[in-house]
C-alpha positions as CSV (number, residue, x, y, z in Angstrom):
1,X,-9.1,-13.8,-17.9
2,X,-9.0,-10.3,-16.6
3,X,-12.1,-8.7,-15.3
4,X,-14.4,-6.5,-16.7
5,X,-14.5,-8.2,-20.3
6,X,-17.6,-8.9,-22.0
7,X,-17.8,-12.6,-22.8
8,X,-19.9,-14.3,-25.7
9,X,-22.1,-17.5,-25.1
10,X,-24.2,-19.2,-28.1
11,X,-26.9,-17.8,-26.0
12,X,-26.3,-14.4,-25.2
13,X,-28.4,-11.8,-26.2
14,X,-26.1,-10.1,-28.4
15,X,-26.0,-11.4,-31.7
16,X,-22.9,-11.2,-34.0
17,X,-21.9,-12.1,-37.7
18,X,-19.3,-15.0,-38.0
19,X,-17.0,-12.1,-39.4
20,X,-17.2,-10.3,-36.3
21,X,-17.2,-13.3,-33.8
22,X,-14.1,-14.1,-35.2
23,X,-12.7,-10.9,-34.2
24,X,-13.8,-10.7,-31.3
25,X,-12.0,-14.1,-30.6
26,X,-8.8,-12.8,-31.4
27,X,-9.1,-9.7,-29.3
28,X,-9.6,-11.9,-26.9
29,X,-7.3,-13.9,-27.2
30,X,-5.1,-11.0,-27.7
31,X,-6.2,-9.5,-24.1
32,X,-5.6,-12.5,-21.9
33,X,-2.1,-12.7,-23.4
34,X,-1.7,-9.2,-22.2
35,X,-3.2,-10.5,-19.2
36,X,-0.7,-13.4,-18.5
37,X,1.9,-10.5,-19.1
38,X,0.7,-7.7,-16.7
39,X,0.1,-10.9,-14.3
40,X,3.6,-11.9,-14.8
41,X,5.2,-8.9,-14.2
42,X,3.2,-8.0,-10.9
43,X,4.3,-11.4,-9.5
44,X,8.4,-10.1,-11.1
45,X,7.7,-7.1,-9.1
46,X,6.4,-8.4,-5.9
47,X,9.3,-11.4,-6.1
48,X,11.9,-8.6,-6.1
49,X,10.7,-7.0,-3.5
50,X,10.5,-10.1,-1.2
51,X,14.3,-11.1,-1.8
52,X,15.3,-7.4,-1.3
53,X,13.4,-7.3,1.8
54,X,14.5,-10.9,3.1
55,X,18.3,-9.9,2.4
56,X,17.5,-6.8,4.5
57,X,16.3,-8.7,7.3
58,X,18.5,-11.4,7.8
59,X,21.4,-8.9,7.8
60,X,19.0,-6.8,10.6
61,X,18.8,-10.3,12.7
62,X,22.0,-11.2,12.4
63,X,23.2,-8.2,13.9
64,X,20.8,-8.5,16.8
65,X,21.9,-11.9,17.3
66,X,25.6,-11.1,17.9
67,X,26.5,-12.8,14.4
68,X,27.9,-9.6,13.7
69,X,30.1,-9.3,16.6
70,X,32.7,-11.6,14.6
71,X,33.0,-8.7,12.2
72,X,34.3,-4.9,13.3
73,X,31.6,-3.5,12.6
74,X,32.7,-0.1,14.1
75,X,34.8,-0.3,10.6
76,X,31.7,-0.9,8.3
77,X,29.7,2.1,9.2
78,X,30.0,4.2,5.8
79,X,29.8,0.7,4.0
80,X,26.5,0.0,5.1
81,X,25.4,3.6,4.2
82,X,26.3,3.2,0.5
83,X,25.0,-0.8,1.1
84,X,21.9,0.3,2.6
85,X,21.6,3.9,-0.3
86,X,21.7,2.1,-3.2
87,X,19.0,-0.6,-3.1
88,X,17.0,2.2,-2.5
89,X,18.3,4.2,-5.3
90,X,18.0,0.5,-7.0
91,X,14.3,-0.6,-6.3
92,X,13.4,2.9,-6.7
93,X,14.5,2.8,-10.6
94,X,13.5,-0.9,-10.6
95,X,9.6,0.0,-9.7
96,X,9.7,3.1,-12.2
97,X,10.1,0.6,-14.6
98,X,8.1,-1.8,-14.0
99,X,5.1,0.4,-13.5
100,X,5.6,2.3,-16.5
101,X,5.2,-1.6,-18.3
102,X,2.5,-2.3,-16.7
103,X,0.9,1.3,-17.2
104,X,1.7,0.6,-21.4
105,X,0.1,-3.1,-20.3
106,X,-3.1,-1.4,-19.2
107,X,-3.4,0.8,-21.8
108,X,-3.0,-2.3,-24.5
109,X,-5.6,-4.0,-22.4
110,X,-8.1,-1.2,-22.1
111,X,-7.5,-0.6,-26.1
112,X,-8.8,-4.2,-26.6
113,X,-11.5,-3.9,-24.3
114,X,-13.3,-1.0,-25.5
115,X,-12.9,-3.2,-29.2
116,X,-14.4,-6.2,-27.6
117,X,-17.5,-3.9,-26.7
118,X,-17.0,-2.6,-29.9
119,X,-17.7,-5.7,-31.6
120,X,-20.4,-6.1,-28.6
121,X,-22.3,-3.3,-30.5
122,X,-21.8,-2.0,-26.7
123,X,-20.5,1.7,-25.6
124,X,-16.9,2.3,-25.1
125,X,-15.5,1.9,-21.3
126,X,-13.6,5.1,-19.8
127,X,-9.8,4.1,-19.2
128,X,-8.1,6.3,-17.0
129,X,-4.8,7.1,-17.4
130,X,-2.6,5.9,-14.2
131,X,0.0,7.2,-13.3
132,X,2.7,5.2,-12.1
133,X,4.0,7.5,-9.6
134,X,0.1,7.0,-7.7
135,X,0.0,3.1,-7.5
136,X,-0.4,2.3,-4.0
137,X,2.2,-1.1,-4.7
138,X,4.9,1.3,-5.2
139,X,4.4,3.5,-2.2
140,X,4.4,0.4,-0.4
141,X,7.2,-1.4,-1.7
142,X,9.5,1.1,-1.5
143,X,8.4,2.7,1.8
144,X,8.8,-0.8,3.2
145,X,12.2,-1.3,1.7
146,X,13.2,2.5,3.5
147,X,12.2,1.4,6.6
148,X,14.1,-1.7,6.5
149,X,17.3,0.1,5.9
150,X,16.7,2.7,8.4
151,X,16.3,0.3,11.1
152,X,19.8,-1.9,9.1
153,X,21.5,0.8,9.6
154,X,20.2,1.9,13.0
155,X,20.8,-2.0,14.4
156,X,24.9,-0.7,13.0
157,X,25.2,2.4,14.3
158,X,23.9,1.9,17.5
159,X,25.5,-1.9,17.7
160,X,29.0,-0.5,17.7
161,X,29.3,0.3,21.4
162,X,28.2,-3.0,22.3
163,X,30.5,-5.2,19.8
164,X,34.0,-2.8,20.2
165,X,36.5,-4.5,22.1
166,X,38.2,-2.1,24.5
């Protein structure tokens, strides 16, 4: 269950009708579905990411190992820009979208929570309103996804010397 949530024993101190209980049980219910969602996505997210970024690095390694040298690579300079541009471009739109599910994900969530407290005869919890552009994750993720094709096409340009035959 997500945290935060106000949960009801037989013995806690807050006393309900069975009309409300019941309510409350669906909400419930209700939130940790959203849960399993927002959960589900973040692990999409992340998964992406980790593919991207192994793809990117085995192309960096094998290019430092000489695999490359089998290829002219002189010849794949301006292919690797546009190789190395649009998963950029890609993840970029890929984590805008993403976030902005799991910002209407939050919302839903925080919607069912301050019902739950609701119910809780409780006062309402203060949601505030993320913006997807300030989560941390996608700073990171696509910072990290930059910086591996920098270096990818870094390890190219600066390979070619070393694998042009003369």
């Amino acid at each position: 269950m997500s945290p935060d949530f106000p949960t009801v024993d037989d013995d806690s101190e807050c006393k309900m009708d069975e009309d409300s209980k019941r309510k409350y049980d669906a909400l419930k219910s209700l939130n940790d579905q959203y849960w399993a969602e927002f959960q589900e996505k973040t692990r999409l997210e992340w998964r992406l990411s980790f593919g991207l970024w192994t793809s990117m690095v085995m192309a960096i390694g094998s290019i430092f190992a000489g695999k490359a040298a089998e290829v002219d690579i002189a010849r794949l300079k301006w292919p690797a820009v546009f190789f190395c541009l649009v998963p950029i471009g890609l993840h970029f739109w890929f984590l805008w979208w993403i976030q902005r599910k799991l910002q209407a994900i939050r919302g839903y969530i925080a919607t069912l929570r301050n019902e739950m407290w609701a119910q809780l005869h409780l006062d309402k919890q203060e949601h505030a309103n993320r913006n997807r552009f300030r989560q941390p994750s996608f700073y990171v993720q696509l910072g990290i996804t930059c910086l591996l094709a920098a270096i990818l096409l870094a390890s190219i340009f600066y390979s070619i010397p070393r694998n042009v035959q003369p």
